[in-house]
C-alpha positions in Angstrom: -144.9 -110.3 -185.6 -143.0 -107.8 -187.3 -144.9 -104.6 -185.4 -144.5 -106.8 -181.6 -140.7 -107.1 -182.5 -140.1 -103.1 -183.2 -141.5 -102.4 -179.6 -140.4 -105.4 -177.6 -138.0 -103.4 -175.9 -139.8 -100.3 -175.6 -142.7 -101.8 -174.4 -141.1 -104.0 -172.0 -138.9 -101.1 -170.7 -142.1 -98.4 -170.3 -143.8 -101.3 -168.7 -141.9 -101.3 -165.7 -140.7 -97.8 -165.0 -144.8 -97.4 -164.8 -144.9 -100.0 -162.6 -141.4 -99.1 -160.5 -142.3 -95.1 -160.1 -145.0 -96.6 -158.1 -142.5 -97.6 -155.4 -143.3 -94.6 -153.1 -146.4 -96.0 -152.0 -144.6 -98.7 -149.8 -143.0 -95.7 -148.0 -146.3 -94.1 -147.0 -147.1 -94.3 -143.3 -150.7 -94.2 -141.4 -153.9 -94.3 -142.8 -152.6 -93.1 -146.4 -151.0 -96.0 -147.3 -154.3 -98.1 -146.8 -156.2 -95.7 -149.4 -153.5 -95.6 -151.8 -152.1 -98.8 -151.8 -155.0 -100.6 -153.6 -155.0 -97.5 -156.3 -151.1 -98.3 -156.8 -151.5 -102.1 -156.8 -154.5 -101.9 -159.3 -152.2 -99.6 -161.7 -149.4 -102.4 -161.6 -151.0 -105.0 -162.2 -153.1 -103.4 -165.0 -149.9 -102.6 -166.7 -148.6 -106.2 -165.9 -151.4 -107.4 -167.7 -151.7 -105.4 -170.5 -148.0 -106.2 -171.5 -149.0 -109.8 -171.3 -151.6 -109.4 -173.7 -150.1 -107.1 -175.8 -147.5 -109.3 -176.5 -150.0 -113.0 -176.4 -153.3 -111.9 -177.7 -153.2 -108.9 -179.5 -150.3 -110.1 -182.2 -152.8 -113.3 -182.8 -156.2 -111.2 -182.9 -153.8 -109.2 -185.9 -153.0 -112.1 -187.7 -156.8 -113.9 -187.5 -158.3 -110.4 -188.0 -156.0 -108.0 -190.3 -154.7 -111.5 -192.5 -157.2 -110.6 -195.4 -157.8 -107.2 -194.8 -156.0 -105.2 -197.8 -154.6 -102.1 -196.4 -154.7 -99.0 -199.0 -152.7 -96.1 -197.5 -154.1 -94.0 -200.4 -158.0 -94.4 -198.8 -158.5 -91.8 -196.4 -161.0 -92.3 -194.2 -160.8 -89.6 -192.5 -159.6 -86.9 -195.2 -159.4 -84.1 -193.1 -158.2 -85.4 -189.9 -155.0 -86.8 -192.5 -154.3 -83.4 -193.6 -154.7 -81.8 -190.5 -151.9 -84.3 -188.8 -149.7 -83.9 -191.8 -149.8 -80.1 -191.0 -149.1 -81.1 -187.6 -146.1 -83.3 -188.7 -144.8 -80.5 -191.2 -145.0 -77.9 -188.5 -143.5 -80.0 -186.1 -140.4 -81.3 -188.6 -139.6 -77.4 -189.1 -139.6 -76.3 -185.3 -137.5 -79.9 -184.3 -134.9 -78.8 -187.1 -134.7 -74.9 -185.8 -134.5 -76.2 -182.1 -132.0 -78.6 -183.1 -129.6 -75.5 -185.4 -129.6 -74.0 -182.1 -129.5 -76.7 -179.4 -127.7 -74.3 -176.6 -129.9 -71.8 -176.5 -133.0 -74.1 -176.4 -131.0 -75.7 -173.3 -130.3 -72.9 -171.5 -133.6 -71.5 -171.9 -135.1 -75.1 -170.7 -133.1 -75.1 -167.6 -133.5 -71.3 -166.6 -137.6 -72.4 -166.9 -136.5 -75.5 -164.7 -135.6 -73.0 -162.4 -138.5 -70.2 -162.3 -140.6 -73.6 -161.9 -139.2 -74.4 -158.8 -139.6 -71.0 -157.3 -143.6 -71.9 -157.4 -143.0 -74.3 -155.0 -142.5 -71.2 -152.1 -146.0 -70.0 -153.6 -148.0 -72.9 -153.7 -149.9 -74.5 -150.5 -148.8 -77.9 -148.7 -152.2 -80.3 -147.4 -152.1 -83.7 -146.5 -155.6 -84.0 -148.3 -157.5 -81.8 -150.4 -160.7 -80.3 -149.1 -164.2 -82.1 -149.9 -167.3 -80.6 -150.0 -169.1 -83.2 -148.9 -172.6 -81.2 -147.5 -172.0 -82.6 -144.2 -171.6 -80.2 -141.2 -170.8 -81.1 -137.7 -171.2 -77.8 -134.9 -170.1 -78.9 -131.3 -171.4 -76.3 -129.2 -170.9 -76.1 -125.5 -173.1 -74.1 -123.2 -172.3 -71.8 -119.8 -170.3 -74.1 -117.1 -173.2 -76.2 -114.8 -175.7 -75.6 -117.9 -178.9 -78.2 -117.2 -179.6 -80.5 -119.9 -183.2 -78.6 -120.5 -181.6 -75.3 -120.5 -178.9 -76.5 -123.1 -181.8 -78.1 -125.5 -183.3 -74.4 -125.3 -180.3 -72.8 -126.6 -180.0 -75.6 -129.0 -183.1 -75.3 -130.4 -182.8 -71.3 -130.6 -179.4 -72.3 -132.4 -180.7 -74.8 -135.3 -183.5 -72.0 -136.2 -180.6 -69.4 -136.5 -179.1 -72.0 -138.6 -182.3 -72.3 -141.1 -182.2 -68.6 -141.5 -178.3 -68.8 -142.1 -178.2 -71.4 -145.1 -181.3 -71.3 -146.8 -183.9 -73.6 -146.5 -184.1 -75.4 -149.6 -180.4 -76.6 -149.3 -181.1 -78.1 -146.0 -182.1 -82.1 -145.9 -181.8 -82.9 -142.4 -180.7 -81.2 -139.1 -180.3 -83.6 -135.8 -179.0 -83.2 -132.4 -177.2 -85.2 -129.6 -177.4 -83.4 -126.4 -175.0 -84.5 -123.4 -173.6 -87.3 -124.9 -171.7 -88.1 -128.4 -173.9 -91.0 -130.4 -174.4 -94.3 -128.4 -172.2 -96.0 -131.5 -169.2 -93.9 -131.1 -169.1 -94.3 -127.3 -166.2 -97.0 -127.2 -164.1 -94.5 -129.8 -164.3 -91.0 -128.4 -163.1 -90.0 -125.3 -166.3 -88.8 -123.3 -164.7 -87.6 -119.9 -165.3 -83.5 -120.7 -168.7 -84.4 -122.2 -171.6 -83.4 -119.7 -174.9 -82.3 -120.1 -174.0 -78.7 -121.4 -172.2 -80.4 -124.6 -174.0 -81.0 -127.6 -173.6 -82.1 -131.5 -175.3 -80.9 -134.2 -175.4 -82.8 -137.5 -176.3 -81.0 -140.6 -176.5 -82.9 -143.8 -177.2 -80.6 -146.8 -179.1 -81.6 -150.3 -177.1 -82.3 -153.5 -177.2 -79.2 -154.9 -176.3 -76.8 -152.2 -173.8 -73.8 -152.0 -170.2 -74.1 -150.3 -170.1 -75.3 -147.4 -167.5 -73.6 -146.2 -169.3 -70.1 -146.7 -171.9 -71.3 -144.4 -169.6 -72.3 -141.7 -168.1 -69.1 -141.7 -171.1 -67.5 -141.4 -173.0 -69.9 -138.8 -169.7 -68.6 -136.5 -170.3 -65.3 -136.7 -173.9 -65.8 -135.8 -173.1 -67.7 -132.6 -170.4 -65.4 -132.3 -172.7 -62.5 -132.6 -175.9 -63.7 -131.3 -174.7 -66.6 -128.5 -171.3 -64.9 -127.0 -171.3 -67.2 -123.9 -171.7 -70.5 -126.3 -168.4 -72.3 -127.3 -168.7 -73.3 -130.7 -166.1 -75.8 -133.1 -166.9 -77.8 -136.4 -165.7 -81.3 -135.9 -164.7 -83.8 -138.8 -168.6 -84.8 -140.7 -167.3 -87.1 -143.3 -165.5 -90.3 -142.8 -162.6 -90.1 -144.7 -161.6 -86.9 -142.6 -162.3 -88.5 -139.2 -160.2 -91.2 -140.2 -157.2 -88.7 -141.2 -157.6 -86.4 -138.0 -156.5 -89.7 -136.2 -158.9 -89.7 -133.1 -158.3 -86.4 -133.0 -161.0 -83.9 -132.7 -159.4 -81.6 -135.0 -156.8 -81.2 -137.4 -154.6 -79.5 -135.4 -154.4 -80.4 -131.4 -151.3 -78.6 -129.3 -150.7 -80.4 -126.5 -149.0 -78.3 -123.2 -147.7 -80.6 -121.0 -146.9 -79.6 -116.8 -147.9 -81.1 -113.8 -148.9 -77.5 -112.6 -152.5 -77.5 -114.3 -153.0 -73.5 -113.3 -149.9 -72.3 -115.0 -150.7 -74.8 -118.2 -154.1 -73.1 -118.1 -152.5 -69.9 -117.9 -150.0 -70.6 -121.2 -152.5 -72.0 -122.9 -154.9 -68.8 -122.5 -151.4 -67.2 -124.2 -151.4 -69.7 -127.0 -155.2 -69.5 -127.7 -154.9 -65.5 -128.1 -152.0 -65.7 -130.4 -153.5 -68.6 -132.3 -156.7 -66.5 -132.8 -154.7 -64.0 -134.6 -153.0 -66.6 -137.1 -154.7 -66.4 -140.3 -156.4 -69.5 -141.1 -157.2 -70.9 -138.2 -160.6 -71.2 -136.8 -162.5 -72.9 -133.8 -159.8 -72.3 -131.5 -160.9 -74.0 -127.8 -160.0 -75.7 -125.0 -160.9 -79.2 -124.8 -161.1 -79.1 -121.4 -163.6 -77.7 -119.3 -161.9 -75.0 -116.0 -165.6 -73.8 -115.1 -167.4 -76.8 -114.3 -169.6 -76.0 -110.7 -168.8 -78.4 -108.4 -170.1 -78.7 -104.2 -167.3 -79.9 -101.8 -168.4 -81.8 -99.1 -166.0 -81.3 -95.9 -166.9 -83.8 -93.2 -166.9 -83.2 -89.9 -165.1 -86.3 -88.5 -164.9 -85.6 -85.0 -168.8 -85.7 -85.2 -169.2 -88.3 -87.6 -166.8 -90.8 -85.2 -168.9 -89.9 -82.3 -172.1 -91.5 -84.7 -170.3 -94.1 -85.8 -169.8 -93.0 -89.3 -166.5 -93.3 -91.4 -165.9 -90.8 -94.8 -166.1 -93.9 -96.6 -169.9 -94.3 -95.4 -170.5 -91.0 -96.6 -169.2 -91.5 -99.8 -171.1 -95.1 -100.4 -174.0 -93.5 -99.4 -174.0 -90.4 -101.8 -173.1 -92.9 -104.7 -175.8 -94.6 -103.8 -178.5 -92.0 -104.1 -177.1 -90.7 -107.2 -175.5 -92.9 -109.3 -177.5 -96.4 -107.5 -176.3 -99.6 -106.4 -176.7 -103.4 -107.9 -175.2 -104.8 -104.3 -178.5 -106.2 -103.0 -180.1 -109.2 -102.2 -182.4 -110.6 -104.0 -180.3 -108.9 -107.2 -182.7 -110.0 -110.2 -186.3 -110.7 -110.1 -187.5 -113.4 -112.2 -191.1 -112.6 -114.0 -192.8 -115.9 -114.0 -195.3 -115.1 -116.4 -192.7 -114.8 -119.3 -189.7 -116.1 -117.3 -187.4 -113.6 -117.7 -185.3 -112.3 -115.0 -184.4 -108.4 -114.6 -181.6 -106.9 -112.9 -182.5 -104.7 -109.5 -180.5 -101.8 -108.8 -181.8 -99.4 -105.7 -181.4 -95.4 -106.1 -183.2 -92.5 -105.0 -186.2 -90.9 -107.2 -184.7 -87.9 -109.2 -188.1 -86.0 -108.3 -186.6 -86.4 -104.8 -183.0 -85.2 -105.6 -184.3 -81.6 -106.9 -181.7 -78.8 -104.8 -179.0 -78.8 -102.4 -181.5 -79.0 -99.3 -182.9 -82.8 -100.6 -180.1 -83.7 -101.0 -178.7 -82.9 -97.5 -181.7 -85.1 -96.3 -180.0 -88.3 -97.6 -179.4 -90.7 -94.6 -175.8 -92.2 -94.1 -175.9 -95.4 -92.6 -172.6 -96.7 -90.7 -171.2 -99.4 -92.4 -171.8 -101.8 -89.9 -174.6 -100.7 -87.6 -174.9 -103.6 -84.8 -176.2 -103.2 -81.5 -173.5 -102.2 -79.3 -172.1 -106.1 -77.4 -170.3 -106.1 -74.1 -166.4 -106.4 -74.6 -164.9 -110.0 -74.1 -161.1 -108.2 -73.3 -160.3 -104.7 -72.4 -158.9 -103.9 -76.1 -162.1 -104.8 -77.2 -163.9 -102.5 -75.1 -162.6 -99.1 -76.8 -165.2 -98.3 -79.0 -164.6 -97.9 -82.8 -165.1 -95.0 -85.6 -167.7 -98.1 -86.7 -169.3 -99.5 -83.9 -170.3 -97.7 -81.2 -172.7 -97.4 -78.8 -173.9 -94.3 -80.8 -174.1 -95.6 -84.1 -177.2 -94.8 -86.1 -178.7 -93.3 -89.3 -177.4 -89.7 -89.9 -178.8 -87.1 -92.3 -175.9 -86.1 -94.7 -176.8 -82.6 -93.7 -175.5 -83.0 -89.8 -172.3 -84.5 -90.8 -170.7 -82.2 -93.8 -170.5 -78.7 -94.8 -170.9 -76.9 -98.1 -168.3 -75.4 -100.3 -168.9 -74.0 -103.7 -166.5 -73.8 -106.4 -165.4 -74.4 -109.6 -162.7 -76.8 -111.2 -161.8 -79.3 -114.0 -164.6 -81.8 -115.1 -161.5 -84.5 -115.7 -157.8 -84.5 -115.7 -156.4 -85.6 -119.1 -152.8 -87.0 -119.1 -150.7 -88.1 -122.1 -147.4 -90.8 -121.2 -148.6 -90.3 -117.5 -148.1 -86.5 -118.0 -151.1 -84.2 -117.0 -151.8 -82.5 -120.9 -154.1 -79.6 -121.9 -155.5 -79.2 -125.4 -155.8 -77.0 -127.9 -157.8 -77.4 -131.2 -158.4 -75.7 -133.9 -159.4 -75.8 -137.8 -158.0 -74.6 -140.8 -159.8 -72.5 -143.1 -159.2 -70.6 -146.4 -155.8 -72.0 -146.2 -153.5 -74.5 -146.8 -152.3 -76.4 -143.7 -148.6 -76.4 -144.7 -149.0 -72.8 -144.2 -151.2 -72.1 -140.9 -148.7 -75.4 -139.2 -145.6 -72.8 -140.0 -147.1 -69.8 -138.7 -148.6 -71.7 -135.7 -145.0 -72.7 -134.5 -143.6 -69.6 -135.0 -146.4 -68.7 -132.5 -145.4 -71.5 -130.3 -141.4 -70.5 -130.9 -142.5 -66.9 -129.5 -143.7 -67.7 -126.1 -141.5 -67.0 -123.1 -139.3 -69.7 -121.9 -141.5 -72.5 -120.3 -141.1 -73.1 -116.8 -138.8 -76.4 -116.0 -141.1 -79.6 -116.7 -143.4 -78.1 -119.4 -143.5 -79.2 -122.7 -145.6 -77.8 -126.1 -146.1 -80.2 -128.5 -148.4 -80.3 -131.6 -150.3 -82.9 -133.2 -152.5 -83.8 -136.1 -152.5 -84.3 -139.3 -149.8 -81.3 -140.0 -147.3 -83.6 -138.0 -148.3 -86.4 -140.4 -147.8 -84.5 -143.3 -144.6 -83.6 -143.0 -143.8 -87.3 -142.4 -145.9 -88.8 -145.5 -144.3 -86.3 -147.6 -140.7 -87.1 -146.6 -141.1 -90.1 -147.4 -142.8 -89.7 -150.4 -139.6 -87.2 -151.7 -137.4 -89.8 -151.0 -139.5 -92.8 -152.6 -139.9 -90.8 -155.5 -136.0 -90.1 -156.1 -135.5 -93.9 -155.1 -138.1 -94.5 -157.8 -136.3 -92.2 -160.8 -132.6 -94.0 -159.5 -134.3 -97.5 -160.5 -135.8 -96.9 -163.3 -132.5 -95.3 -164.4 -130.9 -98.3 -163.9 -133.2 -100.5 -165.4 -133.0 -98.8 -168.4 -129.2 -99.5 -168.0 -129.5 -102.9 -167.9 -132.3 -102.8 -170.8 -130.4 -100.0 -173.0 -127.3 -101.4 -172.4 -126.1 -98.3 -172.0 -125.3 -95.3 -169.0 -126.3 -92.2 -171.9 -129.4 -93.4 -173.2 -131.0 -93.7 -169.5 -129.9 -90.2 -168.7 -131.6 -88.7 -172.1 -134.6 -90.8 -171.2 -134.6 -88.7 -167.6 -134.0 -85.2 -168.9 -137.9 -85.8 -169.4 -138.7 -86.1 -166.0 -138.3 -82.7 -165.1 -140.4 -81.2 -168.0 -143.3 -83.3 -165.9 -142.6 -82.0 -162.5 -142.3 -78.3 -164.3 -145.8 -79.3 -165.7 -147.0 -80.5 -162.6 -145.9 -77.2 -160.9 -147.5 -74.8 -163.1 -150.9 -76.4 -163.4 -151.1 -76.3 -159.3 -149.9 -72.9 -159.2 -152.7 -71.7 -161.9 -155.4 -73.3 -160.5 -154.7 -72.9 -157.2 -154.1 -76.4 -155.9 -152.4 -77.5 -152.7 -149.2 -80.0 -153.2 -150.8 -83.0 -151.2 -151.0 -86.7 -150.9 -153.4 -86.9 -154.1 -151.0 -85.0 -156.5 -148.1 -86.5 -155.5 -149.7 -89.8 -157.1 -150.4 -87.6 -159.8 -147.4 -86.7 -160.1 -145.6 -90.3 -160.2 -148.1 -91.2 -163.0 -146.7 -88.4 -165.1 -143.3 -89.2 -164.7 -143.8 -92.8 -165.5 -145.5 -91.8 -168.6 -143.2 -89.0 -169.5 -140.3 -91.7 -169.4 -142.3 -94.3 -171.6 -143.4 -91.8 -174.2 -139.4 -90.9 -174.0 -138.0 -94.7 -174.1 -140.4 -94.8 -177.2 -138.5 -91.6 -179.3 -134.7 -93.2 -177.6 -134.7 -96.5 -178.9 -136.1 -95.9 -182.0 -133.3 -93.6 -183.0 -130.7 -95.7 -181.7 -132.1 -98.4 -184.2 -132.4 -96.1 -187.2 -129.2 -95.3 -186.5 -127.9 -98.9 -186.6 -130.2 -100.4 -189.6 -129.5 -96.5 -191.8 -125.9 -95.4 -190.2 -127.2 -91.9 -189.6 -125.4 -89.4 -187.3 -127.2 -88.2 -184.0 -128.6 -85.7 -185.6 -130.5 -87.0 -188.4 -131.1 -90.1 -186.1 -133.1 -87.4 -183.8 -134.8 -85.7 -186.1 -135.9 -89.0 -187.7 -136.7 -90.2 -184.6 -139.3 -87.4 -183.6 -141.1 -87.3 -186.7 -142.2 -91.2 -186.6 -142.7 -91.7 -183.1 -144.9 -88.5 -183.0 -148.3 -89.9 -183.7 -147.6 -92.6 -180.8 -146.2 -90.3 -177.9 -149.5 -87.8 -178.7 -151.9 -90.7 -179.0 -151.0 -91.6 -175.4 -150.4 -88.3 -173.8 -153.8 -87.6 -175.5 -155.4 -90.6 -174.2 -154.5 -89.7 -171.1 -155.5 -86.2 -170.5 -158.6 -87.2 -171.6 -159.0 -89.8 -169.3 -158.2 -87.6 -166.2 -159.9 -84.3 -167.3 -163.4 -85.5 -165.5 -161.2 -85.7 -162.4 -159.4 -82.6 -162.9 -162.6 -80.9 -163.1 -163.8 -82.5 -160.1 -167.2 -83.3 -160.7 -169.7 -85.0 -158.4 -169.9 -84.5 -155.0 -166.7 -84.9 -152.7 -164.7 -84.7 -156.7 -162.3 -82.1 -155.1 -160.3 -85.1 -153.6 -159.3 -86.2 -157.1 -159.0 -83.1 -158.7 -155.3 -82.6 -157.1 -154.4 -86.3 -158.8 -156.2 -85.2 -162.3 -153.9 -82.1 -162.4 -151.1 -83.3 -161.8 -151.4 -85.9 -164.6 -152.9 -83.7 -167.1 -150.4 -80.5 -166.2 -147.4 -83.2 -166.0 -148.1 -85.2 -168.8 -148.8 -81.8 -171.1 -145.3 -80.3 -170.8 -143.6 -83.9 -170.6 -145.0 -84.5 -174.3 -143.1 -81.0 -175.6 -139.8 -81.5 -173.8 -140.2 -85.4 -175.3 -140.9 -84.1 -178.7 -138.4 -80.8 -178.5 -135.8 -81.3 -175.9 -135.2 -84.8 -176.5 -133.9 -85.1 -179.5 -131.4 -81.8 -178.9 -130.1 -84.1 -175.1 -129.7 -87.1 -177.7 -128.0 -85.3 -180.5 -125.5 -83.5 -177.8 -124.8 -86.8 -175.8 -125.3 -89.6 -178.3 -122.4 -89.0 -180.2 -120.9 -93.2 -180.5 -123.2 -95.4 -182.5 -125.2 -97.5 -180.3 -124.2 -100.9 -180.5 -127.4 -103.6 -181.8 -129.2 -104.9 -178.4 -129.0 -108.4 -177.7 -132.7 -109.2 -176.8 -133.5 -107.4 -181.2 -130.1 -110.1 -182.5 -131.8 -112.7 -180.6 -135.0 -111.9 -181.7 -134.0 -111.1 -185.5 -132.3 -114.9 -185.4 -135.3 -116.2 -184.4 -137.4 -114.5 -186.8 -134.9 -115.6 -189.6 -135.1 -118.9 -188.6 -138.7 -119.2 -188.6 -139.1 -117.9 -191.8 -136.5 -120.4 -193.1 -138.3 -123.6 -191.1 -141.6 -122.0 -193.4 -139.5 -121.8 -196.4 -138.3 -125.1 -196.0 -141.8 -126.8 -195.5 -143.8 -124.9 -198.4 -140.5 -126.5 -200.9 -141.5 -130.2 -199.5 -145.1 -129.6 -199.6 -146.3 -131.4 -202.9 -148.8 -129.0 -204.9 
């Protein structure tokens, strides 16, 4: 009872700035907030309940448990360990007492490290998530314009044994291929309008142990490069997690040029594509749409086609007919009557009849409505129509239209009813804070659009910027409450600001340990990030209140209070900082496959929570010694508790003198 009444408040107060610093969350936008949402909630409401039990269960298990245990300080059980912490403790004592003789200095020198910390932040890279090797690899390639589908599974094939002599062969589990269309299941999710039978998708799904994958990209592009120069060629999203991010998108970055002029947004976009190819970082840069599909124009003749009796529209039905079919007949499903089940019929010409141009000039057109020609009831009746005419008969398409070659656009994409070209393109060996930057700088250099054009760029750099915005300013809303929950607890406007000088030891941490290892500031360490500040400002509440209450049971001045205060709450604050770093260091080292998503998180935590522990142990004490200078007044939730206590043990003083022995 005695040891749950020392950290009521403490415990109550690191309790929820945990669970408050985890405000940010709501603020997240887009699929990020469904991924981290459950992480944050989990936290909370493990806190939550820990606190319950700390304060229910654990106090009775101590009193069942420890009642008849005699505790001997003077057996060691762990000899060494004892002396080893007591050199820790004398060490420690010393160093607090020299920082403390010379309290400006140590400040200064804190804050001008506050300060060369913050420059990291121009050094290190911005992503929205951190790379995962997860030994998938997606290659779209797309052949010559007009490609057949057998001549585009040759160069395929030639393509997938290039790739078994690029990566070797024992890292390789599977390698499949879609050719002409993406995969039946992702039909009604994709848009499929520039897909056509010189597109495929090559799947390549590695073994467990298996080298970088992003070595073997960049090696797989400078064979097609190399070996295929009139092949297209773009890794698309493989795992889930970053199809889901890229937003429908089929890349991370999309620029989108907006005109109704499709020749002159062809022609800036040519621009773009060669300045983007010079950006470092940036790969796969393409055109999603397709400028050199083949196509035959049919011009018909309608002077001779009225004179048979034929309309466009006839020509038209009749083409779609032999080459796409038709379900308009009569009977329209058979009906087996052995099995009794009834099949749809749907009339089209034989493709072995539809081999070149000339066949498919033989294909008859039909007048729509080809009656036998009726004498006229009026005169008006009696001119003859483009439908009906004495003339009309079956035509071969061949008498009725000429030929014209050319080549255009396989589809015309349009974004809020505006016709839209794109331009993708990955990012790779660096951050995408980064490449986004030097791509608009790109974008800011081209000549002044033409009136009704517009560049705009999406992806997940656009995103990033957004999550992170509003991750900044949850984060400050976060450190404002918990400052003013600690008011409200400390009962005080100085203690709450002593608790915060903390914070940014953590964030300094946090810097450093991303700028050493070489990890990007993204969505992952952020979270890291608002786990070490909550636990920095615990382990600090911890060291605050218990000076203020040596100082009200012993009368001691700031100083002594702070030195006081170090030395007995150091074995708690480096318990849980320990506990901690231990607890995130299998994450920081990103083990297992796809770990390099929760390295960034482990990092932060473990870099965070490192530094927070010194400037808790060392700078601390100097903020409370300079700034603590009235003595702290008793809180009202210890009076209220002390009374009851006292009168408790009176009400069992009281009953053990009536108790007959």
């Amino acid at each position: 009872a005695v040891g749950a009444q020392q950290i009521a408040l403490p415990a109550i107060m690191a309790t929820l700035s945990i669970c408050i610093v985890f405000f940010p969350v709501v603020l997240i936008s887009g699929p990020a907030r469904f991924l981290f949402t459950p992480m944050a909630l989990s936290v909370v409401l493990a806190m939550m309940a820990s606190y319950v039990l700390s304060r229910t269960l654990v106090p009775l298990l101590c009193r069942m448990l420890l009642a008849k245990h005699d505790v001997n300080h003077e057996a060691e059980a762990f000899p060494r360990f004892n002396r080893l912490f007591a050199r820790l403790e004398a060490t420690y004592s010393r160093t607090l007492e020299t920082f403390l003789q010379h309290r400006k200095f140590v400040l200064l020198s804190a804050f001008a490290g506050l300060l060369v910390s913050l420059c990291t932040l121009f050094v290190i890279g911005q992503d929205f998530f951190p790379n995962s090797d997860t030994g998938l690899m997606k290659l779209h390639v797309r052949t010559a314009g007009g490609s057949r589908i057998e001549n585009t599974e040759k160069t395929i094939s030639q393509i997938e044994d290039r790739i078994r002599g690029v990566v070797p062969k024992g890292e390789i589990e599977t390698i499949n291929s879609v050719i002409g269309v993406p995969p039946f299941f992702n039909l009604a999710y994709v848009p499929t309008d520039n897909v056509n039978a010189g597109d495929a998708e090559i799947f390549i799904a590695m073994k467990k142990d298996h080298g970088p994958t992003e070595e073997y990209r960049q090696k797989i592009r400078e064979m097609i490069a190399n070996e295929f120069p009139s092949v297209v060629a773009k890794f698309q999203a493989a795992d889930i997690i970053t199809q889901v991010l890229n937003f429908g998108l089929s890349a991370p970055i999309d620029v989108q040029i907006e005109g109704r002029d499709l020749v002159k947004s062809y022609e800036i976009g040519q621009e773009l594509m060669r300045k983007m190819r010079a950006v470092p970082g940036l790969a796969d840069v393409a055109m999603k749409q397709v400028f050199d599909a083949p196509a035959l124009r049919m011009n018909v003749d309608r002077i001779k086609a009225a004179q048979m009796g034929v309309s466009q529209r006839d020509v038209a039905n009749s083409m779609l007919i032999a080459l796409s079919g038709s379900s308009t007949v009569a009977p329209s499903f058979y009906l087996n009557p052995s099995n009794n089940v009834m099949y749809p019929i749907s009339v089209k010409v034989p493709i072995q009849s539809l081999t070149n141009v000339d066949d498919l000039m033989g294909v008859t057109v039909a007048p729509a409505s080809a009656t036998s020609y009726q004498t006229p009831v009026s005169a008006a009746s009696a001119l003859p129509s483009p439908l009906q005419t004495p003339q009309s008969q079956t035509q071969r398409l061949g008498n009725l239209v000429s030929l014209q070659t050319l080549t255009e656009m396989n589809s015309i994409s349009h974004v809020n009813v505006q016709r839209v070209i794109n331009i993708t393109a990955n990012v790779e060996g660096r951050d995408l804070g980064t490449v986004s930057r030097a791509l608009q700088k790109e974008i800011d250099s081209l000549k002044s659009l033409p009136p009704g054009f517009k560049i705009t760029v999406q992806g997940q750099g656009v995103v990033m910027d957004e999550s992170f915005k509003s991750l900044g300013l949850g984060l400050i809303i976060s450190i404002a409450l918990v400052y003013l929950l600690m008011v409200v607890l400390f009962q005080s406007w100085v203690d709450p600001f002593i608790v915060i000088t903390a914070v940014p030891g953590a964030l300094c941490g946090i810097l450093w340990t991303m700028f050493l290892t070489g990890t990007t500031i993204n969505v992952y360490s952020f979270m890291g990030s608002i786990m070490a500040v909550g636990i920095a400002a615990s382990n600090a509440i911890l060291l605050v209140s218990y000076a203020n209450e040596v100082r009200v049971e012993k009368g001691l001045n700031a100083l002594d209070a702070a030195l006081e205060a170090g030395r007995t709450r150091l074995r708690p604050i480096l318990m849980t900082a320990i506990a901690m770093i231990l607890g995130m260091l299998p994450a920081a080292l990103g083990l297992g496959e796809g770990g390099e998503q929760n390295a960034p998180l482990g990092r932060a935590v473990i870099g965070g929570l490192t530094l927070a522990t010194f400037v808790t142990l060392l700078v601390v004490p100097l903020v409370y010694s300079l700034l603590r200078t009235a003595m702290p007044s008793q809180h009202t939730l210890d009076e209220r508790l002390k009374r009851e206590e006292e009168e408790e043990g009176d009400q069992n003083s009281h009953i053990s003198e009536t108790v007959p022995v």
